[in-house]
C-alpha positions in Angstrom: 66.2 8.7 15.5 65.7 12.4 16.0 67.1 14.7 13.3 67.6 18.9 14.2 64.7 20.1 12.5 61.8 22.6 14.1 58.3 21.1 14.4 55.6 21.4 16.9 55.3 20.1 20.2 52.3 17.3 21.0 50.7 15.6 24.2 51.6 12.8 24.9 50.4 9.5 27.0 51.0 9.2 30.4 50.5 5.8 31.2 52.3 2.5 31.0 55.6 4.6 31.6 57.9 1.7 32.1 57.5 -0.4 29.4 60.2 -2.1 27.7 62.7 -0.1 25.8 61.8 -1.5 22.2 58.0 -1.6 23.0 58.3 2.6 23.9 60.0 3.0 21.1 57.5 1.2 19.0 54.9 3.0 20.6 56.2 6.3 19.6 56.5 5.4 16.4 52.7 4.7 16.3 52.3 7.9 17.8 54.4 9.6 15.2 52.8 7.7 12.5 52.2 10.2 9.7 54.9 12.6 10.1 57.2 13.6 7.2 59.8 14.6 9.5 61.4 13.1 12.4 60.9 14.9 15.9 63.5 16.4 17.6 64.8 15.0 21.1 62.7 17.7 23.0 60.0 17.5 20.9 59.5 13.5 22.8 61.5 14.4 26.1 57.6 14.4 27.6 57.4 10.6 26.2 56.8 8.5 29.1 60.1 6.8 30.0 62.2 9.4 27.8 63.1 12.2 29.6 61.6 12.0 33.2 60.2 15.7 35.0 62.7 18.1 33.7 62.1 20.3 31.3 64.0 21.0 27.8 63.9 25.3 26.4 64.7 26.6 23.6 64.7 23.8 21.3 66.5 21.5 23.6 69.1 23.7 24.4 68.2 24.9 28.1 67.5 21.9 30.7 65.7 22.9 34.2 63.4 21.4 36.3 59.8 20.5 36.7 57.7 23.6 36.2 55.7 23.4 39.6 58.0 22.0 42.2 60.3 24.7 43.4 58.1 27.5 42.5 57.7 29.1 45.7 61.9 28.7 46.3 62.5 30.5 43.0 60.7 33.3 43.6 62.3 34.1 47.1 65.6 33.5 45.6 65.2 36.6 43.1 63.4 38.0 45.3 67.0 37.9 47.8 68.9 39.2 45.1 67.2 41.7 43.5 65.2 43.6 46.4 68.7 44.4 48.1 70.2 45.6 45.5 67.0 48.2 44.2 67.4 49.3 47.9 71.0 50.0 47.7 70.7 51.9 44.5 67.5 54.0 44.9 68.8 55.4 48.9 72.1 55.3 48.5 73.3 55.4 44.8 74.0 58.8 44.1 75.8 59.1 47.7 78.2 55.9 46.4 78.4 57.7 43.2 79.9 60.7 44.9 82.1 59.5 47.3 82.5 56.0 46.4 82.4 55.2 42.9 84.2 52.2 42.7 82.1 50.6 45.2 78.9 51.2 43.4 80.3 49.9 40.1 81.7 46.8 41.7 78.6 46.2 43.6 76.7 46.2 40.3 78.9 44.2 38.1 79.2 41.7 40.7 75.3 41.4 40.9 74.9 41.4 37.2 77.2 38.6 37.4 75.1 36.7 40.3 72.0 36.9 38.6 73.5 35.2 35.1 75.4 32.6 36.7 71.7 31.9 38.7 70.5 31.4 35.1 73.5 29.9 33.8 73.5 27.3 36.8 69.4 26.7 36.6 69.2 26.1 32.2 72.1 24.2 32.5 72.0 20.5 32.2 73.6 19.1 34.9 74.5 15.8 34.1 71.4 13.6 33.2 72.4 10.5 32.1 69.8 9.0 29.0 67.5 6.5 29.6 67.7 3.4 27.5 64.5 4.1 25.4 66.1 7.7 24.2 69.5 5.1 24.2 67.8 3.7 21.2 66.0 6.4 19.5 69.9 8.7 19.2 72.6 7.0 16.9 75.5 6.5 18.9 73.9 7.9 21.7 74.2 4.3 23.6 78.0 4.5 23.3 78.5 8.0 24.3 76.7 6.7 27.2 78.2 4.1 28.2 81.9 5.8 27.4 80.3 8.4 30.2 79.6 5.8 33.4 82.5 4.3 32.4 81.3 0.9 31.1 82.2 1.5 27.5 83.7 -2.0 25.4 82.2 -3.8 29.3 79.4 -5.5 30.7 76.7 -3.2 31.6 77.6 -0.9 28.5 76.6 -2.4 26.2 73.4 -2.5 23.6 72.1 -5.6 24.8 72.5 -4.5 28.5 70.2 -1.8 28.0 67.4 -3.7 26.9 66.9 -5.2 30.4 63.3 -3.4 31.7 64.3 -5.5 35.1 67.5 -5.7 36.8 70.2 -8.6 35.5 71.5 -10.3 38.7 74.4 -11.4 37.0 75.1 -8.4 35.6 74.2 -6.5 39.3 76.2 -8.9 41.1 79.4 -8.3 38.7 79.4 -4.2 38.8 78.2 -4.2 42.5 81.6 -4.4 44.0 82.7 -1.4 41.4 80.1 1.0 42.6 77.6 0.5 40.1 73.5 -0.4 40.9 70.5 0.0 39.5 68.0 2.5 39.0 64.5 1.2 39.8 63.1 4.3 38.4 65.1 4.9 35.3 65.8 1.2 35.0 68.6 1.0 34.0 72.6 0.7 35.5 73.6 3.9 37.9 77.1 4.7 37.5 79.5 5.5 40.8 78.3 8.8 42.8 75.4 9.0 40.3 72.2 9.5 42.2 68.2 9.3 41.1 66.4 12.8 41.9 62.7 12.3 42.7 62.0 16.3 41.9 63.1 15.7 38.4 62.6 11.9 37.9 66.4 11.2 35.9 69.6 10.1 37.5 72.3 12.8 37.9 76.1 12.3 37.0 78.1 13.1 39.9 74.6 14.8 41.6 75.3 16.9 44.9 71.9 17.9 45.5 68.4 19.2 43.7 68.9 22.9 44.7 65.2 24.4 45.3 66.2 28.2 44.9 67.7 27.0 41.3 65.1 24.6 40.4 67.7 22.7 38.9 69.7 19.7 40.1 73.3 20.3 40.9 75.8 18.0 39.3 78.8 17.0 36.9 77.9 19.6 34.2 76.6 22.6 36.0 78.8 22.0 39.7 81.5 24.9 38.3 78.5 27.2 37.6 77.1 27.0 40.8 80.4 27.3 42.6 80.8 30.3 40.9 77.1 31.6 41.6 77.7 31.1 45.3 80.9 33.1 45.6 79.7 35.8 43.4 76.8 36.3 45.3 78.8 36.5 48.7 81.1 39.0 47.3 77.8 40.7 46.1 76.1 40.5 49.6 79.1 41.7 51.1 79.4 44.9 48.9 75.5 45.8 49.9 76.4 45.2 53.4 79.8 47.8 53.1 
């Protein structure tokens, strides 16, 4: 199990990712062999078959994407936001000020607000659902889990089902009709509207899409944030355009 306490980050393997549950968590262990203390979850999210390609900040408390794939996207969307907005105050901010104060101040509360909901909606996890090895490392974690899809008390949620490293067809065949399937990457049961993102390698809760410009998926946790990004930054973009 993984207790809250700071220690430094290590390498780790990155072959035979999909072993079974027990024998990764085993094989952790031998890598942690030594240790007085017991890691943090973010200190193994880079285990293979933990955590997949997102990325855990701030000791675990900020969750984005992989660090190379939507580079180029990121920097283009900052770049959109912020180059308008030094153009509109450095030609035409001390006009606004004069005539039109209101405006000005609106225009730069609203883009203040744009650019923290962008980092609210990008370090926010947005709904990944544990794999079964991190499932076994977190006490209780398994339950909260399976309370989450819905399979809590059920077939499918519970401990025993998540030691399967290949799908049950029983087991398949009896939450099929309900929505449920399985993950071939994660491997393990996807809930109803849940959906596997190859950019970050985890299944999403409730996923809409991976959103490039955020480098972050967009899902059951973060969906408000985004929603709330995307209308502040049209009432921002139509400001700079008035």
């Amino acid at each position: 199990c993984c207790w809250d306490r700071p220690t430094g980050l290590m390498p780790w393997p990155t072959s035979r990712s999909w072993e079974h549950p027990a024998e990764l968590v085993r094989l952790l262990a031998m890598e942690l062999q030594g240790r007085e203390d017991m890691p943090l979850v973010h200190e193994v999210w880079a285990f293979p078959g933990i955590g997949g390609g997102s990325r855990m900040m701030c000791r675990g408390r900020c969750i984005t994407g992989p660090a190379k794939v939507d580079r180029a996207f990121v920097v283009l969307a900052w770049a959109a936001l912020l180059l308008p907005a030094l153009f509109l105050l450095v030609s035409c901010g001390r006009y606004l000020w004069s005539s039109r104060p209101w405006l000005l101040t609106l225009t730069v509360v609203l883009l203040a607000g744009t650019a923290s909901l962008m980092l609210a909606t990008a370090f926010t996890d947005p709904g990944i659902i544990p794999r079964p090895t991190l499932q076994l490392l977190v006490p209780g974690l398994q339950e909260r889990v399976a309370e989450a899809i819905g399979l809590a008390g059920k077939p499918g949620g519970r401990l025993s089902d998540i030691m399967w490293s290949e799908p049950n067809p029983a087991l398949t065949e009896e939450l099929a009709p309900l929505g449920y399937w399985w993950c071939r990457s994660c491997r393990m049961t996807q809930p109803p509207r849940a959906k596997h993102c190859k950019d970050c390698n985890a299944c999403i809760l409730r996923e809409d899409h991976h959103c490039p410009f955020l480098n972050n998926c967009i899902g059951q946790r973060n969906y408000a944030l985004f929603y709330a990004f995307v209308v502040c930054k049209c009432c921002a973009t139509a400001c700079v355009l008035d």
